[in-house]
C-alpha positions in Angstrom: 71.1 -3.3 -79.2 74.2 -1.2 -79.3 73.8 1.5 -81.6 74.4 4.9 -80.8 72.5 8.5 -81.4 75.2 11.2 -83.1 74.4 14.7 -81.8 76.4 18.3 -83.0 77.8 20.0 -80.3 77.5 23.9 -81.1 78.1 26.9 -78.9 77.5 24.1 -75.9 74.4 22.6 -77.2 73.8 19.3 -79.0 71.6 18.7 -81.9 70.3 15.3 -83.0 72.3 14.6 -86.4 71.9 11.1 -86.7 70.3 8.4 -84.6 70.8 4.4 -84.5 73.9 4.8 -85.9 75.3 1.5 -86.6 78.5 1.9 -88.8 80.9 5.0 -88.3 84.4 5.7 -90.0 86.4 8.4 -91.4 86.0 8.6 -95.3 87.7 10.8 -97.5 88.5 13.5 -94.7 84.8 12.9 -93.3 82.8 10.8 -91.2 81.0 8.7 -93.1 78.0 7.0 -90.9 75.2 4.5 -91.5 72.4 3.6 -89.2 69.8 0.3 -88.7 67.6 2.3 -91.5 70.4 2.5 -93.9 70.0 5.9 -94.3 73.8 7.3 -95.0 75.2 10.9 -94.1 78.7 12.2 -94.5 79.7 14.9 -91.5 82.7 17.4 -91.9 84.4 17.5 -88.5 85.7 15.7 -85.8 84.8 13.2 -82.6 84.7 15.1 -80.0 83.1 12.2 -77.3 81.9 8.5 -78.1 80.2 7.3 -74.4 79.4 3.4 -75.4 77.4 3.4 -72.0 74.9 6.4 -72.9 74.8 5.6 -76.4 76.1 8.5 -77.4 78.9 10.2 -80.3 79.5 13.9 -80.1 80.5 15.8 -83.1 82.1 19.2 -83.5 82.4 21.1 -87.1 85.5 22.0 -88.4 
């Protein structure tokens, strides 16, 4: 499998936002994402990091 986990960076720490995300692209200003589960969530911010090797996308607010 080759979905990721999206975290939120904040003040240097990460938070778990969204996890086996499968889809990801900006929408409308946003980022709109989708994972295995379909479960859908817009974010307000930017792509800080996406590591394809650790599964990983980092987000940072706006």
């Amino acid at each position: 499998m080759c979905e990721a986990n999206a975290y939120i960076e904040t003040e240097g720490k990460e938070e778990l936002y969204l996890e086996n995300v499968d889809i990801l692209k900006p929408e409308d200003g946003k980022i709109y994402m989708k994972n295995l589960f379909g479960e859908q969530k817009f974010f307000e911010g930017s792509i800080k990091e996406i590591s394809l090797i650790k599964h990983r996308i980092i987000l940072k607010k706006s």
